[in-house]
DSSP file (Angstrom, degrees, kcal/mol; ACC not computed):
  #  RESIDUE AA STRUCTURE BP1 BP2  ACC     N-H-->O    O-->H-N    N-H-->O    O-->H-N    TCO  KAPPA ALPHA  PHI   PSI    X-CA   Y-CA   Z-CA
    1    1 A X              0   0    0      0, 0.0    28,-3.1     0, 0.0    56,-0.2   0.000 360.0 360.0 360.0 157.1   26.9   43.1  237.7
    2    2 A X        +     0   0    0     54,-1.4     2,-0.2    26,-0.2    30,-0.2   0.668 360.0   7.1 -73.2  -7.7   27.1   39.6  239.7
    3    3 A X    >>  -     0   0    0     53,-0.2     3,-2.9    26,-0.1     4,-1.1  -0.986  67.4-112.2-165.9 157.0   30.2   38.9  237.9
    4    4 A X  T 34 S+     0   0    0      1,-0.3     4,-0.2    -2,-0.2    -2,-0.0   0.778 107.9  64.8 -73.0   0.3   32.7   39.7  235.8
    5    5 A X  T 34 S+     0   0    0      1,-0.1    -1,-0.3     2,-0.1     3,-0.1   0.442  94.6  74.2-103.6  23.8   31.8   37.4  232.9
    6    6 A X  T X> S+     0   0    0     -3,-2.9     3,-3.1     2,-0.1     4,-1.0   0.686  72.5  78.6 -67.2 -52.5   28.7   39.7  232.8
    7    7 A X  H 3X S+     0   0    0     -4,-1.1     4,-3.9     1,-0.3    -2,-0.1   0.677  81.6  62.5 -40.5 -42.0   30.4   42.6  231.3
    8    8 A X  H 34 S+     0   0    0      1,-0.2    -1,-0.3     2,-0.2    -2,-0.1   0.738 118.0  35.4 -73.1 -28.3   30.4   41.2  227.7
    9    9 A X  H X4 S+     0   0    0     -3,-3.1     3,-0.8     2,-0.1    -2,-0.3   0.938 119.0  44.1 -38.9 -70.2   26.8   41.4  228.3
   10   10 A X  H >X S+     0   0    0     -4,-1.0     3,-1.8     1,-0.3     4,-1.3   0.707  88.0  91.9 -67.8 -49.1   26.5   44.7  230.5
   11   11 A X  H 3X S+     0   0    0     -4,-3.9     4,-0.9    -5,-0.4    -1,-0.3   0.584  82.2  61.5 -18.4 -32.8   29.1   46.0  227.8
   12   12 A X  H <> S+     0   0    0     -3,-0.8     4,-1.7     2,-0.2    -1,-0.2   0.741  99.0  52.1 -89.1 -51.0   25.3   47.3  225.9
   13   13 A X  H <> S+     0   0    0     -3,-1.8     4,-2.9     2,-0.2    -2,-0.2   0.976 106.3  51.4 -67.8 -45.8   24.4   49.4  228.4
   14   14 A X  H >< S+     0   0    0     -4,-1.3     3,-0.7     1,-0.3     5,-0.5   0.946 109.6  50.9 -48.4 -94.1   27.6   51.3  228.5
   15   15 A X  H >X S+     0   0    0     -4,-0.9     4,-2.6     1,-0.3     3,-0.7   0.810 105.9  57.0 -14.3 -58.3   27.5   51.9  225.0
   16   16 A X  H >X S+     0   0    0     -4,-1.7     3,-1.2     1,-0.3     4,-0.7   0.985 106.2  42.6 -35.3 -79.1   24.4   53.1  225.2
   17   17 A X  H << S+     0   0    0     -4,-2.9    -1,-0.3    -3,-0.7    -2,-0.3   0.145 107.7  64.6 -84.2  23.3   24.8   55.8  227.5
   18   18 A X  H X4 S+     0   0    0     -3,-0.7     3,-0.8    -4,-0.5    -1,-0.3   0.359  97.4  61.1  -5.7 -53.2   28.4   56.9  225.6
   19   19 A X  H << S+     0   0    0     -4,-2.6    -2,-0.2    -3,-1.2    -3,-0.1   0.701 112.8  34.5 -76.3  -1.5   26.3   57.8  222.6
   20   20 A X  T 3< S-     0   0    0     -4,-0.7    -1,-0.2     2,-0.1     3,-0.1   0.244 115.6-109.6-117.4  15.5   24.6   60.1  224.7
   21   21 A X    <   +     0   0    0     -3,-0.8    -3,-0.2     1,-0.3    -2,-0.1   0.523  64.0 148.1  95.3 -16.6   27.4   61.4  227.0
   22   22 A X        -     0   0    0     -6,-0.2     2,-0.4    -8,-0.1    -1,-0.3  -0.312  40.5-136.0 -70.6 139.0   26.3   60.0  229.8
   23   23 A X        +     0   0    0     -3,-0.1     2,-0.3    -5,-0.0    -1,-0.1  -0.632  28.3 164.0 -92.5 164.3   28.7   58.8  232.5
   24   24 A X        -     0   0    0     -2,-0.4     2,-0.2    26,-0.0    26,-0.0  -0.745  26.1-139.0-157.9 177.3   28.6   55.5  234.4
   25   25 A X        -     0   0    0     -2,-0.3     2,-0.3     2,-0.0    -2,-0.0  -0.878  11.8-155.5-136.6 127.5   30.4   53.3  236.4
   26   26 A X        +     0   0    0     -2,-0.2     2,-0.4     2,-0.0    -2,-0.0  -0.930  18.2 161.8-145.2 126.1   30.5   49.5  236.4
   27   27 A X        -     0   0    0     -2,-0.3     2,-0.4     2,-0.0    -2,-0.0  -0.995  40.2-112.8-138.1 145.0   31.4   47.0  239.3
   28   28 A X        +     0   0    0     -2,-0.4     2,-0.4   -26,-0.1   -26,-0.2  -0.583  41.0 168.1 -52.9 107.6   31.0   43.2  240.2
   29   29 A X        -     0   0    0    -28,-3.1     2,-0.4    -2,-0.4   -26,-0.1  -0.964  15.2-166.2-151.6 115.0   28.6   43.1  243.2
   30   30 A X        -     0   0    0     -2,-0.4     8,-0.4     1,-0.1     4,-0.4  -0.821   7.8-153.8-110.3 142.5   27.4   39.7  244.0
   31   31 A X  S    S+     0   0    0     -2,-0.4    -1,-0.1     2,-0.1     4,-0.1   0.296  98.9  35.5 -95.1  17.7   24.4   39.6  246.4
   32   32 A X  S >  S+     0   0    0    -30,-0.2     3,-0.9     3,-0.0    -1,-0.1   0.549 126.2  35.0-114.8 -53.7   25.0   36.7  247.6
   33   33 A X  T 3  S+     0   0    0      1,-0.2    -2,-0.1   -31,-0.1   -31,-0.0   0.742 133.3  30.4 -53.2 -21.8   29.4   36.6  247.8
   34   34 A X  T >> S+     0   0    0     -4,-0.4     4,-2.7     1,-0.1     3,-0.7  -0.195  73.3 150.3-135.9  37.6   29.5   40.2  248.5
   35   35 A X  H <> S+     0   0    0     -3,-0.9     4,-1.3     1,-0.2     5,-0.2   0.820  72.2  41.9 -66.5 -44.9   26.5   41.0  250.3
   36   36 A X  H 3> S+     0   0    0      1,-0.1     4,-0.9     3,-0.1    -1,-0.2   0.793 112.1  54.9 -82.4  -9.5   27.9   44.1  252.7
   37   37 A X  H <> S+     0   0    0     -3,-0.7     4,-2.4    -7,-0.2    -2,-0.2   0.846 111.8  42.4 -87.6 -18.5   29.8   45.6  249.9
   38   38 A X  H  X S+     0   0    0     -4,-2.7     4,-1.2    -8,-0.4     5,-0.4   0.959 116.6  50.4 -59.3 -73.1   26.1   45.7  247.5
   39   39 A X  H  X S+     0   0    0     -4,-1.3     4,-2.7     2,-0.2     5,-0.2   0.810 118.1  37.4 -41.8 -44.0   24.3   46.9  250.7
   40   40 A X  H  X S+     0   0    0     -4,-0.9     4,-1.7    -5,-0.2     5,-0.3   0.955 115.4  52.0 -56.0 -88.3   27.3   49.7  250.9
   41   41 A X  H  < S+     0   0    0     -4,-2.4     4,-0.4     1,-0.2     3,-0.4   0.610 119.5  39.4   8.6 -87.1   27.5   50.2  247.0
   42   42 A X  H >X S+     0   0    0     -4,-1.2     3,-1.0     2,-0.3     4,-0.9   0.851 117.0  44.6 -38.4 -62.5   23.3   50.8  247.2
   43   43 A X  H 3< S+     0   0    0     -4,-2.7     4,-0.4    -5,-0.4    -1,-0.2   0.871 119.1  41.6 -53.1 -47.1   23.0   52.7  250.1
   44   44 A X  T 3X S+     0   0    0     -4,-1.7     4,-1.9    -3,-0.4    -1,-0.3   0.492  94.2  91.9 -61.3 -35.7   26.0   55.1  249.3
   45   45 A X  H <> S+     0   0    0     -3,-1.0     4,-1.6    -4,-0.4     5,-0.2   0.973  90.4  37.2 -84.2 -59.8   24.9   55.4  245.3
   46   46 A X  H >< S+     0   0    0     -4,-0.9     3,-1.0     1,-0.2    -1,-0.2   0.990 110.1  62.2 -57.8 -43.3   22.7   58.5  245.4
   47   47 A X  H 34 S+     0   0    0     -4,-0.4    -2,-0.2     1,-0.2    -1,-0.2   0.958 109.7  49.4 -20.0 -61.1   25.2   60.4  248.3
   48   48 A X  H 3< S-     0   0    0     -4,-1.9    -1,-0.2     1,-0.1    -2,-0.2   0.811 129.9 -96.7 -64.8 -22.4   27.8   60.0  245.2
   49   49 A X  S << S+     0   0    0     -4,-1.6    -1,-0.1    -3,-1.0    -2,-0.1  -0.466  71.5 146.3 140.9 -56.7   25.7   61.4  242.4
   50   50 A X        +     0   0    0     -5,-0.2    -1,-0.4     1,-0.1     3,-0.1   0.267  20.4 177.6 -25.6 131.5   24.2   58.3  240.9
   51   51 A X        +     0   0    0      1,-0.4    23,-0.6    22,-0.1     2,-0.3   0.701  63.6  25.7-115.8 -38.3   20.8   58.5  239.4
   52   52 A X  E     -a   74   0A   0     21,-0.2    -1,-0.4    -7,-0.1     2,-0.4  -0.989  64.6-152.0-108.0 126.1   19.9   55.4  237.9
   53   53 A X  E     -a   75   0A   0     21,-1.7    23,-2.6    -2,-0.3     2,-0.9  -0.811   2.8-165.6-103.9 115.3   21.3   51.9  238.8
   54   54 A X  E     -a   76   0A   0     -2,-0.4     2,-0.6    21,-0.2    23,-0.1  -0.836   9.4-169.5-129.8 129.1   21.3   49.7  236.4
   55   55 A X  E     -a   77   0A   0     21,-2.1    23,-2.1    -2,-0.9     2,-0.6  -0.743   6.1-168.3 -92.9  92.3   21.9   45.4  237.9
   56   56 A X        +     0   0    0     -2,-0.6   -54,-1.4    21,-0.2     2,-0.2  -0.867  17.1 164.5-108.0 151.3   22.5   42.9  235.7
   57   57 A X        -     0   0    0     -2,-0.6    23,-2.1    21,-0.2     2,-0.3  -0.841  19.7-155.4-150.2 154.7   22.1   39.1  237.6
   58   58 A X    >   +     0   0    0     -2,-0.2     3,-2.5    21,-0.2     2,-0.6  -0.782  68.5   6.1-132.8 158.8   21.8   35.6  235.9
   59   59 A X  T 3  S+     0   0    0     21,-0.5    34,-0.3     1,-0.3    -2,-0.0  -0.341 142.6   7.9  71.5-107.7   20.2   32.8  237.7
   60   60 A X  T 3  S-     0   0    0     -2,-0.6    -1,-0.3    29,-0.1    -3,-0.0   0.746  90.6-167.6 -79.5 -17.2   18.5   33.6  241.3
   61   61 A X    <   +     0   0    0     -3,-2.5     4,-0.2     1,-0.1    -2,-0.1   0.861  25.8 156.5  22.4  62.8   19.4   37.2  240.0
   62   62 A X    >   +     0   0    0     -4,-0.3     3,-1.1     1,-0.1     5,-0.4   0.760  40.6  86.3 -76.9 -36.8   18.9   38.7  243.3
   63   63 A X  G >> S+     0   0    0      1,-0.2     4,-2.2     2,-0.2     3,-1.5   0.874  82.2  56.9 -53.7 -34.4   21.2   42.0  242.9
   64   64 A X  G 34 S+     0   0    0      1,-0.3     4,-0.3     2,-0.2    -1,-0.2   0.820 114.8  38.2 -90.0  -6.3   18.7   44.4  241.2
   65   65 A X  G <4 S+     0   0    0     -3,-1.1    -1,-0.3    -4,-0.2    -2,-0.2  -0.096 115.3  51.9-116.3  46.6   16.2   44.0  244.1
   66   66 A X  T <4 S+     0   0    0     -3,-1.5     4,-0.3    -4,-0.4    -2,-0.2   0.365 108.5  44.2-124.7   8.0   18.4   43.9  246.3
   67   67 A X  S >X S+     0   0    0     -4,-2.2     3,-2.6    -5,-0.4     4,-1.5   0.938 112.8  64.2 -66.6 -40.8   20.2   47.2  245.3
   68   68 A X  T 34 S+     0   0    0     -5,-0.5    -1,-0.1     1,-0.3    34,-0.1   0.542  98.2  52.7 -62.6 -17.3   16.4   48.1  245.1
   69   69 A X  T 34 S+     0   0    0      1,-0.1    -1,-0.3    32,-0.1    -2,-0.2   0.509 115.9  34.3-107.1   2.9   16.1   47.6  248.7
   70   70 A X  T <4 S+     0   0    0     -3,-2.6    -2,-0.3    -4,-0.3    -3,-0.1   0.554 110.0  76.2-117.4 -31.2   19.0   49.9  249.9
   71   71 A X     <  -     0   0    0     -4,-1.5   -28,-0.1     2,-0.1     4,-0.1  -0.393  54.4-166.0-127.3 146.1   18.6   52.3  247.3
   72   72 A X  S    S+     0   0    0    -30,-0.2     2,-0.2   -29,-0.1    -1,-0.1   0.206  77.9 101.3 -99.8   7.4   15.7   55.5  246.7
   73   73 A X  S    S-     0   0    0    -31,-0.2   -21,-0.2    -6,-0.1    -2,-0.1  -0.483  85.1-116.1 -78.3 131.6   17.4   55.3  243.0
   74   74 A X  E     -a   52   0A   0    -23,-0.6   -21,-1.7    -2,-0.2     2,-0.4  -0.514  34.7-138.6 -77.4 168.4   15.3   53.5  240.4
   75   75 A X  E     -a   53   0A   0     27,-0.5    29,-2.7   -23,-0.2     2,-0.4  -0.987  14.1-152.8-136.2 146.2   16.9   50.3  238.9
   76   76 A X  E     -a   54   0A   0    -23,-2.6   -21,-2.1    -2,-0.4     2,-0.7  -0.714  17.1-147.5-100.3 127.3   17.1   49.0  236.2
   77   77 A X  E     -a   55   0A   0     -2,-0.4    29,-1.6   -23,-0.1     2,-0.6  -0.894   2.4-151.8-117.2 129.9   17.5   45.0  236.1
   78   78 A X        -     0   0    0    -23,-2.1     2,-2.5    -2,-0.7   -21,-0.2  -0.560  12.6-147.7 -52.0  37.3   19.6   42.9  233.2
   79   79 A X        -     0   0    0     -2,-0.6    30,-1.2    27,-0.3    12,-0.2   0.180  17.7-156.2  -1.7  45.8   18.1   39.2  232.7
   80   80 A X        -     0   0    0     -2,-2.5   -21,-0.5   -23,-2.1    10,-0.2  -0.126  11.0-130.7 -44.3 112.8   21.2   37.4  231.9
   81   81 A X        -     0   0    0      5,-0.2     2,-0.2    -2,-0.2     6,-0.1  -0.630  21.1-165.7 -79.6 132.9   20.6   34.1  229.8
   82   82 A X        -     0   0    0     -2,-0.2     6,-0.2     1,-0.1     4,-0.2  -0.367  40.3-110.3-119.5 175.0   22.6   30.9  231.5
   83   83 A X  S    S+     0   0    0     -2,-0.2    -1,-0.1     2,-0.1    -2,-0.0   0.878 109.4  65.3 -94.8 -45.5   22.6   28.0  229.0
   84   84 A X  S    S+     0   0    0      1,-0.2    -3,-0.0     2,-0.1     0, 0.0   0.537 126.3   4.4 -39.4-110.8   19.9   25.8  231.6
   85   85 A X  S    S-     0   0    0      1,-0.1    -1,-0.2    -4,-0.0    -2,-0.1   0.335  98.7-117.2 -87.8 -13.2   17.1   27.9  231.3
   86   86 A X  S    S-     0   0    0      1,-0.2    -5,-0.2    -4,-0.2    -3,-0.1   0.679  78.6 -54.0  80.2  -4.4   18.1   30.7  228.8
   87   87 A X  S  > S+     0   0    0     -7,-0.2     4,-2.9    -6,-0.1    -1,-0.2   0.493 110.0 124.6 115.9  15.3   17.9   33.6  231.1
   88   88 A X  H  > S+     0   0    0      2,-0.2     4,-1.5    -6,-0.2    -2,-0.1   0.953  75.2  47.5 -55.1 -54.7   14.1   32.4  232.0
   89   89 A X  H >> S+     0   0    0      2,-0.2     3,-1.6     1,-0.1     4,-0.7   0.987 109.8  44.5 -20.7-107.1   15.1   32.3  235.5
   90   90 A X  H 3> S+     0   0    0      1,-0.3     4,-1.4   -10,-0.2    -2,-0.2   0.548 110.3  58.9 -34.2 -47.4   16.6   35.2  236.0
   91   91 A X  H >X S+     0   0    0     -4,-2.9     3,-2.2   -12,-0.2     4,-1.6   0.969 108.7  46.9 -19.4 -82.2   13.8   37.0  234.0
   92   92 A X  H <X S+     0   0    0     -3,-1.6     4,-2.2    -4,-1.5    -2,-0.2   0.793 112.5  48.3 -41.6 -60.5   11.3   35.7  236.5
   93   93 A X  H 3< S+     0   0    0     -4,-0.7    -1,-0.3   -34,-0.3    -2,-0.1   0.624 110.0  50.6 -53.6 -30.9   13.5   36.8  239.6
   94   94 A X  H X< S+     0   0    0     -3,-2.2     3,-1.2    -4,-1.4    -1,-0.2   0.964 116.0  44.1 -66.7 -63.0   14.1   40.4  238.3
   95   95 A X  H 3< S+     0   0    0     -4,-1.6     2,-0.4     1,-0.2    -2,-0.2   0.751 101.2  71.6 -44.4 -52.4   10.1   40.8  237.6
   96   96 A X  T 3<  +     0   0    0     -4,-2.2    -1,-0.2    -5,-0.1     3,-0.1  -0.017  64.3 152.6 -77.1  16.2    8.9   39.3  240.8
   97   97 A X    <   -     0   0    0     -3,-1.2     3,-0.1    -2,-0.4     6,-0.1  -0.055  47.3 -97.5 -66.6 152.5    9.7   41.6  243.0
   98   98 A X    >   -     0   0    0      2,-0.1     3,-1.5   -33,-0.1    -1,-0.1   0.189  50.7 -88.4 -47.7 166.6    7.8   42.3  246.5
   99   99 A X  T 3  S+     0   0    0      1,-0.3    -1,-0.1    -3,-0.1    -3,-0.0  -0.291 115.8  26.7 -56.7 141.1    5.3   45.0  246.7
  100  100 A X  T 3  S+     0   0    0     -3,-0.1     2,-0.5     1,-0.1    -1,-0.3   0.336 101.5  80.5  73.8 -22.1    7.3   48.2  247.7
  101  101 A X    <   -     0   0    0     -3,-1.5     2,-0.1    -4,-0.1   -33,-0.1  -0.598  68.8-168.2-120.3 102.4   10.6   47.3  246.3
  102  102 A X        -     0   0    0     -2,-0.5   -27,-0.5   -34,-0.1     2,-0.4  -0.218   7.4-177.9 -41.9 119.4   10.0   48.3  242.5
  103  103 A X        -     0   0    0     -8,-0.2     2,-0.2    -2,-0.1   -27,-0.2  -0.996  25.3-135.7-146.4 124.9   12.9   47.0  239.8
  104  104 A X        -     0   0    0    -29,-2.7     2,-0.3    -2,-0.4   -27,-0.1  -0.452  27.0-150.8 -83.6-168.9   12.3   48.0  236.1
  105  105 A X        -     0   0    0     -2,-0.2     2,-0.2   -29,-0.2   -27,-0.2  -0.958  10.8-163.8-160.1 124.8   13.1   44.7  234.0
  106  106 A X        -     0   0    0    -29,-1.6   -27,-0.3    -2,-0.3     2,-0.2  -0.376  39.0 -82.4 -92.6 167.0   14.4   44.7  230.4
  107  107 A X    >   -     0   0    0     -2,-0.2     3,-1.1     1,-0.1     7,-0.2  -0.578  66.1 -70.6 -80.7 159.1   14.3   41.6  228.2
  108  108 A X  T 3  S+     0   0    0      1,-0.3     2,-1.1    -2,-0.2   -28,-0.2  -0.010 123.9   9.9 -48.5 152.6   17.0   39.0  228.5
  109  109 A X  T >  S+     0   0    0    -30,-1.2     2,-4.4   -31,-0.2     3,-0.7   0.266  90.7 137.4  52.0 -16.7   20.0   39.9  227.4
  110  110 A X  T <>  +     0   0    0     -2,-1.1     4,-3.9    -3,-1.1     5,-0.3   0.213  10.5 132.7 -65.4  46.1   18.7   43.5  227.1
  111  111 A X  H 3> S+     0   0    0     -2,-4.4     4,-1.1     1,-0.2     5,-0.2   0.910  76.8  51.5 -45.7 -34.9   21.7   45.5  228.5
  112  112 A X  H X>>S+     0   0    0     -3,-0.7     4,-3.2     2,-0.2     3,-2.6   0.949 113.9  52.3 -69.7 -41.3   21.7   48.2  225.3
  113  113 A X  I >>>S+     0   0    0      1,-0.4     4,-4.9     2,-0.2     3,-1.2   0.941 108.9  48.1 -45.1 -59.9   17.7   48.5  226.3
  114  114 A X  I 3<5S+     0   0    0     -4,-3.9    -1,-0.4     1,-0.3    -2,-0.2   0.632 108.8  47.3 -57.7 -17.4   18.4   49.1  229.6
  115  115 A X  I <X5S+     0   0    0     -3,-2.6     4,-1.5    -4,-1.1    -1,-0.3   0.579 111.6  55.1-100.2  -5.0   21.0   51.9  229.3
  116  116 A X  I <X5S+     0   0    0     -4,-3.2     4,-1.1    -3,-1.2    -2,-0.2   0.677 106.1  51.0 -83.6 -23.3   18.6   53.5  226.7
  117  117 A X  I  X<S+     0   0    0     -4,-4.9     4,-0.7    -5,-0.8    -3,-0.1   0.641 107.4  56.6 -86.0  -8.4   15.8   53.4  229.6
  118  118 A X  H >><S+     0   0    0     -5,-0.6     4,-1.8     2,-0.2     3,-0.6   0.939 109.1  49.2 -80.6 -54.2   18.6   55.2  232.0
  119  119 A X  H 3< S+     0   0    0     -4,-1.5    -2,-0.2     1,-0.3    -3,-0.1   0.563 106.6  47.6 -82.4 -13.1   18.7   57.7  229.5
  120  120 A X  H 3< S+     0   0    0     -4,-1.1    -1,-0.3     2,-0.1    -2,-0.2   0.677 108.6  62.2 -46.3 -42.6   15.4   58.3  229.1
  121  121 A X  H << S+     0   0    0     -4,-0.7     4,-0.4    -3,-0.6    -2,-0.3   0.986 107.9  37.2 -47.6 -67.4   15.2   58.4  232.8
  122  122 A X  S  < S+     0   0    0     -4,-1.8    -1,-0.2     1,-0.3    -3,-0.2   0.427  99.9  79.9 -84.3  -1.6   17.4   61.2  233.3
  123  123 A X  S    S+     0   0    0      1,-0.2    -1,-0.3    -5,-0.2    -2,-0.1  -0.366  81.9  72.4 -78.2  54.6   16.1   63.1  230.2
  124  124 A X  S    S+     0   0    0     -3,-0.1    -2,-0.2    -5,-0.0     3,-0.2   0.245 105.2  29.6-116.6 -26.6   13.4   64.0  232.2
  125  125 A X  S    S+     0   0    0     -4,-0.4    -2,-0.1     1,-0.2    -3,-0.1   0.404 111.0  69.6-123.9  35.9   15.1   66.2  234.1
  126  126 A X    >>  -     0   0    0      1,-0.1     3,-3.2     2,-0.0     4,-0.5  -0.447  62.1-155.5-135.7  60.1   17.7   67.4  231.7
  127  127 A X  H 3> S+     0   0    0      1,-0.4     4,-1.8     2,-0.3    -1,-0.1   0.522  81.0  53.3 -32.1 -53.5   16.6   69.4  229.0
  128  128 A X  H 34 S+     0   0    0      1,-0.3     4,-0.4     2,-0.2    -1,-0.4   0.522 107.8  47.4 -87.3   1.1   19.6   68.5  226.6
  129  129 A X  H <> S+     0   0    0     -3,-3.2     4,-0.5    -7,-0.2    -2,-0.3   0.373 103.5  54.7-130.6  43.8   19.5   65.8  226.6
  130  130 A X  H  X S+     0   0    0     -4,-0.5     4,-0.6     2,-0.1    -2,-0.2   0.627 106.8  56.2 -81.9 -16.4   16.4   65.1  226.2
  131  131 A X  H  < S+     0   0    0     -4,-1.8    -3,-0.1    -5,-0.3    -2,-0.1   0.703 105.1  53.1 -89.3 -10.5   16.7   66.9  223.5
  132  132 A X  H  > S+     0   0    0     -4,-0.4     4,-0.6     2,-0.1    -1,-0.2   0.608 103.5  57.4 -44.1 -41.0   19.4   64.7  222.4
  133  133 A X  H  X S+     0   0    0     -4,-0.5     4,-1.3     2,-0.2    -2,-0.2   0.458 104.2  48.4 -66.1 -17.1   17.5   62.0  222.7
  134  134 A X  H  X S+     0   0    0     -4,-0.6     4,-0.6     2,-0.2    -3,-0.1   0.501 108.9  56.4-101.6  -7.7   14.8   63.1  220.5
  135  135 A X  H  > S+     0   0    0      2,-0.2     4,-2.7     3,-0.1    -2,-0.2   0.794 106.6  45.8 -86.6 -42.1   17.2   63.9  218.1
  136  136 A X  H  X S+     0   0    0     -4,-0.6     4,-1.0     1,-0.2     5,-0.2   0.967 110.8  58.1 -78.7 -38.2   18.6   60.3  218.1
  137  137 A X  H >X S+     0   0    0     -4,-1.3     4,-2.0     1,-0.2     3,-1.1   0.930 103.9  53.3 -39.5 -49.8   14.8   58.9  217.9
  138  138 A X  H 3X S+     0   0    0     -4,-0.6     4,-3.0     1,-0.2    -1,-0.2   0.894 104.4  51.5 -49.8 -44.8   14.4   60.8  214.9
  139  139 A X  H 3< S+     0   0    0     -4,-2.7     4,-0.3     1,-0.2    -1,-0.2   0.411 106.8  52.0 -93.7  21.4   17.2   59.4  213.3
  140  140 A X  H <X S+     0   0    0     -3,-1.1     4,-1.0    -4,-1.0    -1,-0.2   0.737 110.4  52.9 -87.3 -35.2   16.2   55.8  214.0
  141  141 A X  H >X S+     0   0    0     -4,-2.0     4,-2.6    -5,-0.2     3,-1.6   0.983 109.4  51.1 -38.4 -74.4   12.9   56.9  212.4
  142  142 A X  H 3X S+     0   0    0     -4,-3.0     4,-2.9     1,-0.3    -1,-0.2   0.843 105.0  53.1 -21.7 -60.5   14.8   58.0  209.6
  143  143 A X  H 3> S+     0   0    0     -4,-0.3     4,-1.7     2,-0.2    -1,-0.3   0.748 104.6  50.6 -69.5 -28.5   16.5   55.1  209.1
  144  144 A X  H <X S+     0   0    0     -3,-1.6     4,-1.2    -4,-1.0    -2,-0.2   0.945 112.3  53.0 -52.8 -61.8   13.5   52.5  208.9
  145  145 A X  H  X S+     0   0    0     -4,-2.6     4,-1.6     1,-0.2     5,-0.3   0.820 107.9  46.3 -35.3 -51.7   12.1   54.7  206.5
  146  146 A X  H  X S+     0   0    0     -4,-2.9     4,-0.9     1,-0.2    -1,-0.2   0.850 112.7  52.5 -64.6 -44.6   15.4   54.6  204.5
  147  147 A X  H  X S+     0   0    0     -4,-1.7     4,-0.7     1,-0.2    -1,-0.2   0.905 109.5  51.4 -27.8 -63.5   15.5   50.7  204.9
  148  148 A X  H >< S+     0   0    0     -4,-1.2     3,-0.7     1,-0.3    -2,-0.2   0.830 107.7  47.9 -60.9 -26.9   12.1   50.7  203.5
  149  149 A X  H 3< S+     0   0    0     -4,-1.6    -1,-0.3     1,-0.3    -2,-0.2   0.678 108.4  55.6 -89.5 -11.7   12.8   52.7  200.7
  150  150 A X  H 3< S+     0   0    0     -4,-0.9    -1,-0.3    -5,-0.3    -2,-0.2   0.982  76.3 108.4 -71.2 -36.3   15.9   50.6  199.8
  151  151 A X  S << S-     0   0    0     -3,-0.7     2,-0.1    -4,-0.7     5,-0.0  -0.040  84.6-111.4 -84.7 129.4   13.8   47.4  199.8
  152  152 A X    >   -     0   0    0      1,-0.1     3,-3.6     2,-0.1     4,-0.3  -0.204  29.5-127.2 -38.4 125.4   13.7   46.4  195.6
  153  153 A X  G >> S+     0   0    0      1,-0.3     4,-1.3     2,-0.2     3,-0.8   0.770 108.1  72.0 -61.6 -17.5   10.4   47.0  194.9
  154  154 A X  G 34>S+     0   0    0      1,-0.3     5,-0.5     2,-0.3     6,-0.3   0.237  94.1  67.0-113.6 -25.3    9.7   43.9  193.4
  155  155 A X  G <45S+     0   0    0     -3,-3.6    -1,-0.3     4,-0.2    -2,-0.2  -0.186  99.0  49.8-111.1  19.1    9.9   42.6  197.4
  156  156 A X  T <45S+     0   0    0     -3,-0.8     2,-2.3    -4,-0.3    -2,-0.3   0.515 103.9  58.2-133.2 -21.0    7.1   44.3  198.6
  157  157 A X  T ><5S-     0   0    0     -4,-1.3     3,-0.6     3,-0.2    -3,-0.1  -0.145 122.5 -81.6-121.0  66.9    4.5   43.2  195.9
  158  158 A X  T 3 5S-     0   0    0     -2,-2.3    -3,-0.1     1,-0.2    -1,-0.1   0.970  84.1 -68.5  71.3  40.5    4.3   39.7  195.9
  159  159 A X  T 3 <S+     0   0    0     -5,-0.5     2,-0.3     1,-0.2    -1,-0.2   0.728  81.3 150.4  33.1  36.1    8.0   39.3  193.5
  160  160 A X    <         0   0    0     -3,-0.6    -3,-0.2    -6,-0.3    -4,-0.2  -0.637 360.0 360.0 -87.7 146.3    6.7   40.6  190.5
  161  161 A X              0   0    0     -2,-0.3    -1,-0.1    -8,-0.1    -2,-0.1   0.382 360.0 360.0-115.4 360.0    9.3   42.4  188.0
């Protein structure tokens, strides 16, 4: 992240990828204040193990393409909503990258999304947990259903008792 008042944000992704086991790492890497230690960070991430990156940036949100431009890893980019623009920006900046360096893009504020799209990533080549993951799909399924079947009946047809 570009900063450390991200994390209550970025906090989503982590969580995410806990409920599946996965392990992570999370550090303050500003592309613009800290620009040779992101390029290091990037360049360096798969060498260490890392398989998916996932950047969350407010404003010019420049860090998840430019991790994207040191890196063969995909990344994942974090809109962060600033009180000006609501994270409108930062949307835009993530999305717009040049031709050749590729940044997926979550909705604003969508940290949990974005550690759930990590782990989808790396169920692809991981057989448990993808099959963890299909497990935990099911029981979101489940759980709509269950919703629905709470709802008084009386609230799905038009309030009649």
């Amino acid at each position: 992240m570009g900063s450390d008042s991200d994390w209550p944000l970025m906090s989503g992704a982590a969580k995410a990828l806990d409920e599946f086991d996965v392990p992570w790492e999370a550090h303050v890497l500003s592309a613009h204040r800290t620009p040779r230690r992101m390029m290091e960070y990037g360049s360096q991430a798969r060498r260490r193990g890392l398989r998916v990156l996932i950047a969350g940036a407010g404003g010019a949100a420049h860090l998840p393409g430019m991790l994207a431009a040191v890196t063969v890893l995909p990344v994942i980019g974090v809109p962060r909503p600033l009180p000006d623009l609501q994270g409108i920006d930062s949307l835009l900046s993530i999305v717009q990258m040049p031709a050749g360096v590729p940044v997926a893009t979550v909705g604003i504020g969508g940290a949990r999304n974005a550690g759930l799209l990590a782990v989808r990533m790396l169920a692809t080549s991981d057989d448990a947990l993808s099959e963890v993951l299909a497990q935990w799909q099911a029981r979101q399924e489940e759980d709509v259903i269950a919703r629905d079947a709470s709802l008084d009946r009386s609230t799905r047809v038009g309030g009649e008792r």
